[in-house]
Each structure stands twice: as C-alpha cells, then as structure tokens.
N, C-alpha and C positions, 0 to 999 in steps of 0.2 A: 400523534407523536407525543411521549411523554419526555418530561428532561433526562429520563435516564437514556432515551435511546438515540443511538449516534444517531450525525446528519444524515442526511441523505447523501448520497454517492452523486456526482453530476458536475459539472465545469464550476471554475472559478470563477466568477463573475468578471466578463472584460478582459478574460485573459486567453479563450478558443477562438474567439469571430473570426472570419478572414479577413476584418478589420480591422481586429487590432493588432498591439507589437509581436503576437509570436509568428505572426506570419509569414518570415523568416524562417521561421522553423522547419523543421521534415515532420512527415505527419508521423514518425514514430514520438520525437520529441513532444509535438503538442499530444498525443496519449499519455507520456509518461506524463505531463504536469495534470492532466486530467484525472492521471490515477491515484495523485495527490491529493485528492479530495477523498478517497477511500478511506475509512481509517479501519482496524481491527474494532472488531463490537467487543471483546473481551477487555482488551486493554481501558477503551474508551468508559467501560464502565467500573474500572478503579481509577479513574481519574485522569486518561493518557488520551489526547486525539491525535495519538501517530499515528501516520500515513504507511499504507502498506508498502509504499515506496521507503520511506527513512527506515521501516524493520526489516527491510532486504526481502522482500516477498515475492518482487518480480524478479522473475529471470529475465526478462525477455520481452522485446517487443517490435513484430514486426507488422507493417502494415502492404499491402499489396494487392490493386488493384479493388480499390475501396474494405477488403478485408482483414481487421485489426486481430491480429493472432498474439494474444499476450501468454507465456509461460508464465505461469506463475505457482508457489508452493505453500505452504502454511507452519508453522512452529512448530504442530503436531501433526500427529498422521488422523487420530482420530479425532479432531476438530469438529466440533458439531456445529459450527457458524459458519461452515465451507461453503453451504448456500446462499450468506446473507453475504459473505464478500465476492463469492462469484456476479451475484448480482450488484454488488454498486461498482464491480470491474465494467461489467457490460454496459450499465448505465454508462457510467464515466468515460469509458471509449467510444460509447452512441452518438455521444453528447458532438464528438469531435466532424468537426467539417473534413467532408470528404470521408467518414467513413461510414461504411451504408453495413454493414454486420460485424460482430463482434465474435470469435472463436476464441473460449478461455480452457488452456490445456494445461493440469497438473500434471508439476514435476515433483515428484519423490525424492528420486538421491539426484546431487546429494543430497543426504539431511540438512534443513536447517540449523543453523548454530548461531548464536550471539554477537559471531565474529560476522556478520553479513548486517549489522547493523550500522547506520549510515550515525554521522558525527550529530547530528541531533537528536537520535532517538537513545544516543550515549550517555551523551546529556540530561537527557529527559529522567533516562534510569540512576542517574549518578545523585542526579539531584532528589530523585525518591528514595535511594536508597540512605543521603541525609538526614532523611524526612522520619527515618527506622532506627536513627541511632548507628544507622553507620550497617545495616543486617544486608546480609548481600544477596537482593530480589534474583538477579541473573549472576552465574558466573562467566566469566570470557576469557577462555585460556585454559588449557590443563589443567586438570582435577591433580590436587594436593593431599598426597596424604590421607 
C-alpha cells in the first residue's frame, strides 16, 4: 500500500463487536457505519476520504437472515473503480457480526446527482471549492443559463 491509495474498506475500530455501544443497533445500522469506512478511490486521490455513504452512494440496505444486500450506485455509469468499491462494500459488511455474505446490487436510475450528498461531503466540496478561488468543482441545483 502506497500513500496515494485509499484505506482499506473494513470496521471501525470498536465500533462493530457485539461488544461494544452499537449493539443496539439493527444490523442494517451497524452496515451502514461499516460502510462508512468505504471511501470513493477517485475522490480520495485529489484529496477527499468521503465516505461512499456522505456522497449518497447507498441506496439501500438490507440485511436478512445473515445476508447483507446493499443497493448501491456510483456518480457515473462508466466508473472504472466500480470494482474496487464493490469490494471494500463487501469487505465492510463481512466485517459486521452476524453477517455471513454480502450481495452488492447496482442501481442506475435514478441517476446520481449532487443533491444526494450528505451535509459533510457539502462541506468538504464547499470548502475545496474555496481552496479554487471560489471555481465551482460540482454544481447542485439547475443548470443556468
């Protein structure tokens, strides 16, 4: 592993066990914080470790009968890194107690759009786009003009 390549996809540390505090949880919940250690390989390599959760990636996530079935989509259609996040998907739901296989099914439409981005990954862009003099990386909303 060199510095340019995102983490590795897998639990938070202390945060899956059935010992510690998410234990409470529903086991769809402890996937979703497990998916939170996913990040986009794209992004991560101009400088962004959002979570395929904060960029609205998941649709979906259900678990049943030990089988974690996560919808999930990508920004484009022709993403060439569709393999390296299906794989820290699976990792990161493996990871989770109680579930013994992981089925990751893309959703197409709707298309992704900007507006599926969660209040940190806003952030994150808001604050890169300071970073340009103000140049606007993403737009969010109606095209102008």
């Amino acid at each position: 592993m060199t510095a340019e390549d995102p983490p590795a996809a897998g639990p938070l540390p202390g945060s899956l066990g059935a010992d510690s505090s998410s234990a409470q949880l529903s086991a769809e919940e402890r996937v979703r914080v497990a998916l939170r250690t996913v990040v986009d390989p794209c992004l991560y390599a101009a400088g962004h470790d959002l979570s395929i959760v904060d960029l609205g990636l998941v649709r979906g996530v259900d678990v049943s009968d030990g089988v974690a079935t996560v919808r999930l989509t990508f920004t484009e259609p022709g993403c060439q890194f569709t393999h390296h996040v299906v794989l820290g998907v699976t990792a990161a739901a493996a990871a989770v107690d109680g579930v013994r296989s992981v089925r990751v099914v893309p959703e197409w439409l709707p298309v992704w759009s900007p507006r599926e981005l969660s209040p940190v990954a806003r952030a994150a862009f808001a604050e890169a786009r300071r970073g340009y003099g103000g140049f606007p990386l993403l737009r969010i909303g109606p095209r102008r003009g």
